[in-house]
N, C-alpha and C positions, 0 to 999 in steps of 0.2 A: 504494500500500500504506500504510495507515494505522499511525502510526511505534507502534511497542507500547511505548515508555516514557509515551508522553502515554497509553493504553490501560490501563497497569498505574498509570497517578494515575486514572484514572477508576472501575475496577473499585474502588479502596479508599477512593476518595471514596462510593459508592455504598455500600461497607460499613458506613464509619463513621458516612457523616450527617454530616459536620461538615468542613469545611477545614482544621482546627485539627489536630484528631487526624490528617488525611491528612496535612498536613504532617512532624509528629512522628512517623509511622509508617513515614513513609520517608526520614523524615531531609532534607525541604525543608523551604524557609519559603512561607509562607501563600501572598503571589503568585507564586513559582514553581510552587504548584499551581492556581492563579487560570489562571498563561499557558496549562500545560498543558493543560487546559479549553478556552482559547479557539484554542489552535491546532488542536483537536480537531475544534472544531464549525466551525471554519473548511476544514481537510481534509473533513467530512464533509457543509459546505452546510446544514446543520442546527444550530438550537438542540437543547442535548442536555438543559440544565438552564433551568428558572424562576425565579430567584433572587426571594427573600423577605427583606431584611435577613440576619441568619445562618443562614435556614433556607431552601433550594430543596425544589423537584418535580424530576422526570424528566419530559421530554417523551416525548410517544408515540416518537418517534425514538429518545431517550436508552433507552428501556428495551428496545428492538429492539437500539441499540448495546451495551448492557450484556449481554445474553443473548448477541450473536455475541462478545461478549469473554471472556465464561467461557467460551465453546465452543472459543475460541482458542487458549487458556489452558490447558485438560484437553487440547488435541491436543498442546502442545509438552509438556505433562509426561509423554503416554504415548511420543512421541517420544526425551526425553531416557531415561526408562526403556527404553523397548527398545534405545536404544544403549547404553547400561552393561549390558544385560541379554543378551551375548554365551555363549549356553551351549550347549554340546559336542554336547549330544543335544535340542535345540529347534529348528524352523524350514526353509526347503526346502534340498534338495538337488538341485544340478543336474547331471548327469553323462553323458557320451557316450562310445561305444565302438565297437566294428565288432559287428555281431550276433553273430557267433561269441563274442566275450567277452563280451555279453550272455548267452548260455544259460548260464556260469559265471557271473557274479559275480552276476545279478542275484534269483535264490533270497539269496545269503547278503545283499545288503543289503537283501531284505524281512524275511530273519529279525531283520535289527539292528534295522530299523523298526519290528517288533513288540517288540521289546526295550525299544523308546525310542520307543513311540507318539505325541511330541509331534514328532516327526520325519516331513518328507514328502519321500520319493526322487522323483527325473524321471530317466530314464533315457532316454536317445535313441541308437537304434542307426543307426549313417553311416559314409561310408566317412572318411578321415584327411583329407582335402582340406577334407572338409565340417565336419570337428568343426575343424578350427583356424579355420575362417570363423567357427563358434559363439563361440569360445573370445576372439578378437577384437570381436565384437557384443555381447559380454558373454550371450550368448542364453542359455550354459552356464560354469560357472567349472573343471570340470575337466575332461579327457579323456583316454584313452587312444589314442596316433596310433604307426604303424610305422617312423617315420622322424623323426630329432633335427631338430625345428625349429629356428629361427633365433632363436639367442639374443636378439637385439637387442626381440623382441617375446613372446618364450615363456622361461618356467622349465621346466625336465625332470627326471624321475628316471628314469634307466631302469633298467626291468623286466625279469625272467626271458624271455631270447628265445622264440618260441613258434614250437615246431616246426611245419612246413609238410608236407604228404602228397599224395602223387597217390592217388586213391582209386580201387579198378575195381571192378566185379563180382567175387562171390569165381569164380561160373561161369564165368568167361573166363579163369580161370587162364594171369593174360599175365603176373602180376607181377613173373618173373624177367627176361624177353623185353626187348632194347634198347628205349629209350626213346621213340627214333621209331616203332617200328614198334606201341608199343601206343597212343599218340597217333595215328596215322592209322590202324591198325583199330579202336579203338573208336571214336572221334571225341570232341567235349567237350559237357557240360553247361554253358552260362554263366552264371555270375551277376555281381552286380556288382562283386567283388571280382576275379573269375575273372584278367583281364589282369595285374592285379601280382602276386599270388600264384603262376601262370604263370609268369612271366615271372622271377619270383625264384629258383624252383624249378629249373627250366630251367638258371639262372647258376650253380647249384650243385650242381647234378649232375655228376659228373665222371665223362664215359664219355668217350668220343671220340665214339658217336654225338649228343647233346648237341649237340655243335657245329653237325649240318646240321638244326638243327630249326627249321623256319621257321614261326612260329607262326600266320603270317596265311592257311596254309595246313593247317589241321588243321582237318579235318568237323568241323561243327556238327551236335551231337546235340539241341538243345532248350536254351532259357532258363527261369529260374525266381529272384525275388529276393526268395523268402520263406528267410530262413536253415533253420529246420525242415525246411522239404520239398527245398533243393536232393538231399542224396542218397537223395532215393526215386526217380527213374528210375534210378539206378545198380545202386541194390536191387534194381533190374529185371532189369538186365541190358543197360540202356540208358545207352552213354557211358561216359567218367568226368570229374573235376574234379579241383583243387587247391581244399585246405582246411587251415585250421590243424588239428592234430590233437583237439583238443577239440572240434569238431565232430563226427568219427567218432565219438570216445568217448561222446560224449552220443545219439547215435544210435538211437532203438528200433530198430531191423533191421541193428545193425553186423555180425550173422552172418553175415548176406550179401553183406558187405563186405569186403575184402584190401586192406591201402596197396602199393604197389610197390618192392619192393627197391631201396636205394641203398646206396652204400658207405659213405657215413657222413649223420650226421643234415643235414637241411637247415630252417634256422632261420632266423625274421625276428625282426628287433628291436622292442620296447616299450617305451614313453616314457608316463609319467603327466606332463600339459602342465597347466600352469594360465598367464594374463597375466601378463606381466613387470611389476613393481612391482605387482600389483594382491594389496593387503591379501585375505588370505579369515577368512571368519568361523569362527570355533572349530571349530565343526563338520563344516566341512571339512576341517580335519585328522585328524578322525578318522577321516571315510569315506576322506581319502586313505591314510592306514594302514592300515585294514580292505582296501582294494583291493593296495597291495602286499603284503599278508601272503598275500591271495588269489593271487596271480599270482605270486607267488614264491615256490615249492614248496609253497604250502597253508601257510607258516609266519605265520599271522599274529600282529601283536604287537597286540594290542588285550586 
């Protein structure tokens, strides 16, 4: 790598014309920009100059060197400008969630975006395993996961818990009916959240039936891992699932949908994760604000 202080006596030797004035311009004396010259063309294996008593040329090399040096020169000053140029509603956004809080939040950060068009959201819907692998890779700088990572490598806020629902057909009017018995007459729709969700659901139901529910033994009614369409076989009359309640509610056909009686509500937790120690740019704090104000009762402070 050719050293940039011998680069920046060359670019203003080339401005000036003269040794004299380089000198004076940056505060050397004459052979100090003489060596820097020559350690130049020594790093580069090329005469860069033709010296004439006090007047040179540029060699054909010298003026290839000069041209990659203003080029050099305009990238670290657009470099130093965009890092001083840290601002709230410019530059990307990267952010992960589980598709269910994809169908909520990601209308309101298109609307911010349209708000603050020098702004570009990524939004990637995954399950919690996979967004703290992102969140680690640096792939993505925020996310939303259901479980308090490990402080040692994640920071957290947690979010408004989000309710969990067994969803049936409204036609099968099982919704009062113990728990196992609407689990093994209907059977399940899987997707890929299905297991924990389940399984969460299940731990906090407080029946006594609850307890003999063996989950590795409940019909399978059909897989599907587009978030949008899991409950349209249900719509059917085909299966049912567990789902955060925002999926029902965003539902075109939730008429045709009933969640299942419990005795009290059954809720998972929510953690906005970003790197531990890892600086985020301005504008991250705002989308992180915009998203808790979303997820926590629609109160947002933005």
């Amino acid at each position: 790598m050719l050293n940039p202080i011998w680069m920046r006596t060359f670019i203003t030797l080339i401005e000036t014309g003269h040794f004299t004035q380089t000198a004076e311009r940056l505060n050397m004396t004459q052979p100090g920009v003489s060596q820097h010259i020559k350690k130049l063309e020594e790093a580069c294996g090329h005469p860069l100059l033709v010296r004439d008593k006090k007047r040179f040329e540029t060699t054909p090399q010298g003026r290839l060197l000069y041209q990659y040096a203003l080029e050099q020169a305009e990238s670290e000053k657009r470099l130093l400008d965009h890092l001083s140029n840290d601002k709230a509603d410019q530059g990307e956004c990267r952010v992960a969630c589980s598709g269910t809080l994809a169908l909520q939040i990601y209308p309101e950060l298109l609307q911010f975006q349209k708000e603050h068009p020098k702004l570009s959201v990524h939004l990637e819907a995954a399950p919690s395993q996979r967004i703290l692998e992102q969140i680690t890779s640096s792939d993505v700088e925020l996310g939303i996961v259901v479980e308090d990572p490990n402080p040692i490598q994640f920071e957290s806020i947690p979010l408004t818990p989000e309710p969990l629902v067994l969803i049936l057909p409204r036609e099968a009017k099982m919704e009062h009916l113990p728990l196992n018995e609407v689990l093994n007459e209907l059977g399940l729709i899987h997707h890929p959240d299905l297991k924990h969700y389940l399984a969460q659901f299940v731990t906090n139901v407080t029946t006594q039936e609850s307890q003999y529910i063996r989950l590795d033994q409940i019909p399978s009614r059909g897989y599907i891992n587009q978030i949008h369409q899991i409950l349209l076989p249900v719509a059917n009359g085909i299966g049912c699932t567990v789902l955060p309640k925002r999926a029902l509610t965003l539902f075109p056909l939730r008429d045709k949908l009933v969640e299942y009686k419990t005795k009290s509500p059954v809720t998972e937790p929510l953690y906005l994760v970003k790197k531990r120690h890892r600086p985020l740019a301005a504008r991250y704090e705002v989308i992180a604000t915009l998203i808790e104000g979303i997820l926590n009762n629609g109160e947002s402070r933005i």
